[in-house]
C-alpha positions as CSV (number, residue, x, y, z in Angstrom):
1,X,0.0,0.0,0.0
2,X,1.3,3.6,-0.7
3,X,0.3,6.3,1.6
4,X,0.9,9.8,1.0
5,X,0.7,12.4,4.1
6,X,-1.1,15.9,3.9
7,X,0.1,18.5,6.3
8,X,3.2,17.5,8.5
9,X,3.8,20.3,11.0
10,X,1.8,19.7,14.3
11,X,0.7,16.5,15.1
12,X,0.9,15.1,11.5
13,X,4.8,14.8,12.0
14,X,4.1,11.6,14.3
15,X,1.7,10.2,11.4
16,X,4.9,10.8,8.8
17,X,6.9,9.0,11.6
18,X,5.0,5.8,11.9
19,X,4.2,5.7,8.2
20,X,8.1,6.0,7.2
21,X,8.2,2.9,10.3
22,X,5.9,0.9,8.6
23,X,6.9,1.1,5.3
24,X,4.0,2.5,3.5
25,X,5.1,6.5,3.1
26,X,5.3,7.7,-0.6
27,X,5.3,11.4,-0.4
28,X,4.6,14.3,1.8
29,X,3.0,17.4,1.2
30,X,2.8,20.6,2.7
31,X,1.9,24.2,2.1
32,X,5.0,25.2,3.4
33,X,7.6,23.8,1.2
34,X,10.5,24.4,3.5
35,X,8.9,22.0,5.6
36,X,7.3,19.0,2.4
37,X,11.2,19.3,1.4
38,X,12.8,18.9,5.1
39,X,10.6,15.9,5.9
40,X,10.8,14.4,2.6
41,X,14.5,14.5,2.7
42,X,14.2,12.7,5.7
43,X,11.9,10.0,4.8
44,X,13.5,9.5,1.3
45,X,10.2,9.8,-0.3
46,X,8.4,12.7,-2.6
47,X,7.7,15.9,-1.5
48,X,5.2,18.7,-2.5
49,X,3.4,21.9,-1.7
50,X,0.1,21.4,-2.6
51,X,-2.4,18.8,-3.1
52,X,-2.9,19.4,-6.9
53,X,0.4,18.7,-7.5
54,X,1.0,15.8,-5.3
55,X,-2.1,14.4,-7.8
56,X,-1.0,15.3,-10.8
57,X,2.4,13.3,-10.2
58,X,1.7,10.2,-7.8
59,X,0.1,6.8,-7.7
60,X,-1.0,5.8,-4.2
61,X,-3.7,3.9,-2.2
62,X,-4.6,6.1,1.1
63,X,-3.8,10.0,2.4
64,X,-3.2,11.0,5.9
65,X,-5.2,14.6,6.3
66,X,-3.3,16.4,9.2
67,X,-4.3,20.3,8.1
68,X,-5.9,23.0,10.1
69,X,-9.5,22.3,10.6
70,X,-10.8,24.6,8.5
71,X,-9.1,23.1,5.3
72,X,-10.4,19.2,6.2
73,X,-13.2,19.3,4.2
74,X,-11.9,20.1,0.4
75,X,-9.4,18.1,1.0
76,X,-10.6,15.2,2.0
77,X,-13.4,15.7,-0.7
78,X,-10.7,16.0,-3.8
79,X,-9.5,12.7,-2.4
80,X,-12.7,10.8,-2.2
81,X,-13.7,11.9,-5.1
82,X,-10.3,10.8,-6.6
83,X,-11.4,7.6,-5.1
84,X,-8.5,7.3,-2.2
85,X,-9.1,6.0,1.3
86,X,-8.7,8.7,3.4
87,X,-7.9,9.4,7.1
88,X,-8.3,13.0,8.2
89,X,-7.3,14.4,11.7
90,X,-9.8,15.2,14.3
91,X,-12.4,17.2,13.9
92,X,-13.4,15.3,10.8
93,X,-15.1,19.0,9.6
94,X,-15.7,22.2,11.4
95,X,-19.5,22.0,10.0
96,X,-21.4,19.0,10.6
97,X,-23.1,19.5,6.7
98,X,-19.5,19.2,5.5
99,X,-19.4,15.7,7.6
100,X,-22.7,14.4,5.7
101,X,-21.4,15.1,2.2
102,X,-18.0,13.4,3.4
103,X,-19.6,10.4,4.5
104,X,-21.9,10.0,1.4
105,X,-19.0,10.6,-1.6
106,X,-17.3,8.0,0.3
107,X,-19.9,5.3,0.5
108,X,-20.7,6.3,-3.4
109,X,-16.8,5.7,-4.1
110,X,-17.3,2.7,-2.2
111,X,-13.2,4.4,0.1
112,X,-12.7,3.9,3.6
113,X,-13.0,7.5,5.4
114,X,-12.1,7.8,9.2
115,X,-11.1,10.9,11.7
116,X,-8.2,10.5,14.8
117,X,-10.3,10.0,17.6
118,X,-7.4,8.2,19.0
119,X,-8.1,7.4,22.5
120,X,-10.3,4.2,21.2
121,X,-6.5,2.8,20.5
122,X,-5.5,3.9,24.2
123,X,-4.6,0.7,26.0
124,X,-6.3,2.4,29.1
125,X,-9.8,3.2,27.3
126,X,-9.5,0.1,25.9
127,X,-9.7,-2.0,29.3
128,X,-12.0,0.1,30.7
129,X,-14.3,-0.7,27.4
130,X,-13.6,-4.3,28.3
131,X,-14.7,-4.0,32.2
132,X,-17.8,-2.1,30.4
133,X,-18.7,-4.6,28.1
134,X,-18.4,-7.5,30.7
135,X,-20.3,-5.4,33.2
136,X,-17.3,-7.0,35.2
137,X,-17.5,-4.1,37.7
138,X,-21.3,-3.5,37.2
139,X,-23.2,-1.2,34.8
140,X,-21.6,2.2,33.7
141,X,-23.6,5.3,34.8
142,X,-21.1,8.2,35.1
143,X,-18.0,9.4,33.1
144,X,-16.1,12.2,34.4
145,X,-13.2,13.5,31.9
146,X,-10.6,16.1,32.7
147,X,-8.4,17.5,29.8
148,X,-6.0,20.9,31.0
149,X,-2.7,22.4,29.6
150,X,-1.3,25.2,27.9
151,X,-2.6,26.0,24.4
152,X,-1.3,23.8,21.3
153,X,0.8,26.9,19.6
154,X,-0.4,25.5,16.0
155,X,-4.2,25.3,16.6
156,X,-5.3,28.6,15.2
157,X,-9.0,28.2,13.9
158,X,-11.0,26.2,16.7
159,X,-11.3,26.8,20.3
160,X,-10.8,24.2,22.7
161,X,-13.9,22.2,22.3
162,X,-13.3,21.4,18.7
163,X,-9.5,20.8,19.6
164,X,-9.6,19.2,23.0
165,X,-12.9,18.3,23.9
166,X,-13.8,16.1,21.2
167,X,-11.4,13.6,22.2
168,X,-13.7,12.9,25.4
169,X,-17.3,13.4,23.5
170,X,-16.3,10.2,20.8
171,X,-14.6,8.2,24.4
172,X,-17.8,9.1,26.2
173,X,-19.7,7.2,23.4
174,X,-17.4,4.6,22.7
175,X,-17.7,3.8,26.1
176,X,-21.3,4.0,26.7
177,X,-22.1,2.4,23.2
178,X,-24.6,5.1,22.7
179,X,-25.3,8.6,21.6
180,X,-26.4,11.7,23.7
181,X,-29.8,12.5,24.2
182,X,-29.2,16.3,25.4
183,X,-25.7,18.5,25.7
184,X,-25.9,21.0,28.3
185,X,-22.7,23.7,27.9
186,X,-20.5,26.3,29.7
187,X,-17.6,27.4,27.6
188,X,-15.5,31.4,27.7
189,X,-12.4,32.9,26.7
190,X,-9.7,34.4,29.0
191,X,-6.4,34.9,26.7
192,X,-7.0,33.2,23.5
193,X,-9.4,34.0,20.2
194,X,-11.5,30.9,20.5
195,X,-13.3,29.8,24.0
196,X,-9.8,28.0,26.1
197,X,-12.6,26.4,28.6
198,X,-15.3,24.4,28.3
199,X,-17.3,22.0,30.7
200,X,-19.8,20.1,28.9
201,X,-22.8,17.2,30.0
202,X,-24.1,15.1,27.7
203,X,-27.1,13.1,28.8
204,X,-27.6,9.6,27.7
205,X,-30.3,7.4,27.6
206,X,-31.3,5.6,31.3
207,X,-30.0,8.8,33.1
208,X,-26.3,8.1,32.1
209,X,-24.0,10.6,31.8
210,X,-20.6,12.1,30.5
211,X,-19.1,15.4,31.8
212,X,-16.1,17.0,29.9
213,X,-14.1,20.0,31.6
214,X,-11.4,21.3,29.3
215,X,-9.2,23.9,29.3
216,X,-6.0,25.9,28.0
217,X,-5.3,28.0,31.1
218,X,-3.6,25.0,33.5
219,X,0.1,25.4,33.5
220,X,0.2,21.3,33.6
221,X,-0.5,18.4,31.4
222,X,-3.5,17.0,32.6
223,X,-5.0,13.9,30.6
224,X,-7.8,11.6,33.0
225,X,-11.2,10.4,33.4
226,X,-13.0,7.9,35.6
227,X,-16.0,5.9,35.3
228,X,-18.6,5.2,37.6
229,X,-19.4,2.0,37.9
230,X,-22.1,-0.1,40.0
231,X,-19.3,-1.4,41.9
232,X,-16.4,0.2,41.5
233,X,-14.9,4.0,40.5
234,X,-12.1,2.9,37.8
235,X,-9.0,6.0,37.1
236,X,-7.3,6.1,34.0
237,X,-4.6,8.4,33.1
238,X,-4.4,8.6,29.2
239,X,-0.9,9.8,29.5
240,X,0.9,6.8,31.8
241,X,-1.7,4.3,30.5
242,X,-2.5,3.4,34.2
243,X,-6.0,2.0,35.3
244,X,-7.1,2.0,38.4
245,X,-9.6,-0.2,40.3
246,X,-11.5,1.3,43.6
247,X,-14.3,-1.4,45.2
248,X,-15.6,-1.5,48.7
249,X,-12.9,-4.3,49.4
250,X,-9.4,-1.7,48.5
251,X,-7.3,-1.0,45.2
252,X,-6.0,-3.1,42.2
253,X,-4.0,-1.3,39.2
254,X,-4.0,-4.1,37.0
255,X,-1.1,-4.7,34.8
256,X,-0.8,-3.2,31.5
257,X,1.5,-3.0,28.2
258,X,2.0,0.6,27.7
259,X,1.5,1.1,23.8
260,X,1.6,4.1,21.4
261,X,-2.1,4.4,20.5
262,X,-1.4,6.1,17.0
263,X,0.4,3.2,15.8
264,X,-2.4,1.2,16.3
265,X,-4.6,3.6,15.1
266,X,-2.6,4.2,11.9
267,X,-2.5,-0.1,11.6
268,X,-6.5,0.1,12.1
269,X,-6.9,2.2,9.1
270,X,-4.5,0.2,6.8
271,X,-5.8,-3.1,7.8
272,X,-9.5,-1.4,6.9
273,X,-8.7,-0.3,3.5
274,X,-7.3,-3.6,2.6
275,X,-10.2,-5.0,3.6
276,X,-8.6,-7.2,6.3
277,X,-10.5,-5.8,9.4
278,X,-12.9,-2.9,10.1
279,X,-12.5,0.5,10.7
280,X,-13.0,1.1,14.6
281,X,-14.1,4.7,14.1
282,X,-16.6,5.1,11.6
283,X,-17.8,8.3,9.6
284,X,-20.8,8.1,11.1
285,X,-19.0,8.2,14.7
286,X,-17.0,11.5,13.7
287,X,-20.3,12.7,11.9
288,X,-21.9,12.3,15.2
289,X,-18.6,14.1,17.4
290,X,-19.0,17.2,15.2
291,X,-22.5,17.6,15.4
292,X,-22.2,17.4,19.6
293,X,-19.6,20.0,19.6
294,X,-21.9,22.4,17.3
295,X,-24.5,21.7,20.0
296,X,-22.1,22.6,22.5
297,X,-21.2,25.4,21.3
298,X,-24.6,26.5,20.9
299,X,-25.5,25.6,24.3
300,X,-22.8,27.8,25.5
301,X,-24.2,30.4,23.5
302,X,-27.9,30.2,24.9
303,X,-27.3,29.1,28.1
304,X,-30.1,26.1,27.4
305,X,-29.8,22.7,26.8
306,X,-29.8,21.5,23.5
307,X,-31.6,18.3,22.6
308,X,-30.3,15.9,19.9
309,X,-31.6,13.6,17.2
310,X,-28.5,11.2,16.7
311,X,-28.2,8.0,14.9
């Protein structure tokens, strides 16, 4: 399989990385050719600065969409309609429209589309998920999810909730299995152009629920949640990887592998556009993310809850 990779600045130098590692990088591209030519010097593969030329001069399977936010949608779409599998950084879109007319050119061009909600590869969510499933610790009613830090200097277009918080809204219905009924939201800004804090409840169905506090004002790294179980409170730290177990009879951190959830992210998505396995975040899932953020915002913005209609 050939893969090229669209925008490698940011976080889209650790998809160039773990391409290059597995073997499947052709060619890089970036607006900023200073930067297409140093990382395509060090891959040993093609570079460009722009995505009509990278077209007009290579042959490849898949594209790795790691642009601002504003830019993922006419991107992506000149790749699906070029018929190319295509993975494309979270958000999937700014506008959840733009996410509906993603998701349909790719089921018409019969591609594989996905966003990088990347915590569904964290070996931490992923035992929790397990606990979940089994109801080993009871049923799930609460998730409580705490994101803080400095602001990313390359995010420019989208506050925290499109940034940050979306990473806990697609966990929050991974883990659940479910969609929100309701989104209830309090977001501001203190230094930045886009709100830098957000807390954020979204109401499932059985009176389950998720609540997301984010925010770019913390001088620390901050990267937790915990779920609320009928038995038992389980920690996780999505940094360390750690999960912790609290019943009524003491403690247990259970032992786990530490593993770097984009490379098995990045494996996900090749394995689903050879066919080989499927894709474990679906359009549909990032449709869905983008259209609770919108609600979030909107909530913020009216001070009322906003009720949803999600499939």
């Amino acid at each position: 399989m050939k893969i090229v990779q669209i925008g490698v600045g940011g976080f889209g130098k650790n998809h160039t990385r773990i391409l290059s590692q597995l073997g499947v990088l052709s060619a890089v591209c970036d607006a900023d050719s200073s930067k297409a030519k140093e990382f395509g010097t060090k891959y040993s593969v093609n570079h460009y600065s722009s995505v009509d030329s990278l077209l007009g001069s290579e042959q490849f399977d898949a594209a790795f969409v790691c642009t601002p936010t504003s830019t993922h949608f006419e991107i992506a779409k000149t790749l699906l309609q070029k018929k190319k599998n295509v993975f494309v950084e979270k958000p999937m879109t700014y506008l959840s429209r733009e996410g509906e007319e993603l998701l349909e050119l790719a089921k018409k061009n019969k591609a594989t589309l996905t966003s990088g909600y990347i915590e569904r590869f964290n070996p931490a969510v992923s035992l929790v998920k397990e606990y979940v499933k089994t109801k080993k610790y009871g049923e799930l009613i609460m998730l409580e999810f705490h994101r803080e830090n400095r602001m990313p200097p390359h995010i420019k277009d989208v506050g925290i909730i499109y940034d940050t918080s979306v990473h806990d809204i697609d966990t929050a219905m991974w883990l659940f299995d479910d969609v929100p009924e309701v989104v209830f939201a309090r977001s501001g800004r203190i230094r930045h152009e886009h709100e830098d804090f957000a807390t954020i409840m979204l109401g499932f169905r059985e009176n389950k629920v998720a609540i997301i506090s984010s925010n770019w004002i913390t001088p620390i790294r901050v990267r937790k949640f915990n779920a609320v179980c009928g038995d038992a409170i389980i920690s996780s730290d999505f940094i360390t990887q750690e999960v912790k177990i609290e019943t009524n009879i003491g403690a247990e951190i259970p032992r786990k592998d530490v593993e770097e959830p984009l490379l098995l992210e990045i494996k996900n998505f090749i394995a689903a556009s050879e066919g080989k396995e499927n894709i474990r975040v679906r359009p549909e899932d990032a449709l869905n993310t983008t259209k609770i953020a919108e609600a979030a915002l909107l909530s913020s913005q009216k001070g009322t809850p906003i009720y949803l209609d999600l499939k």
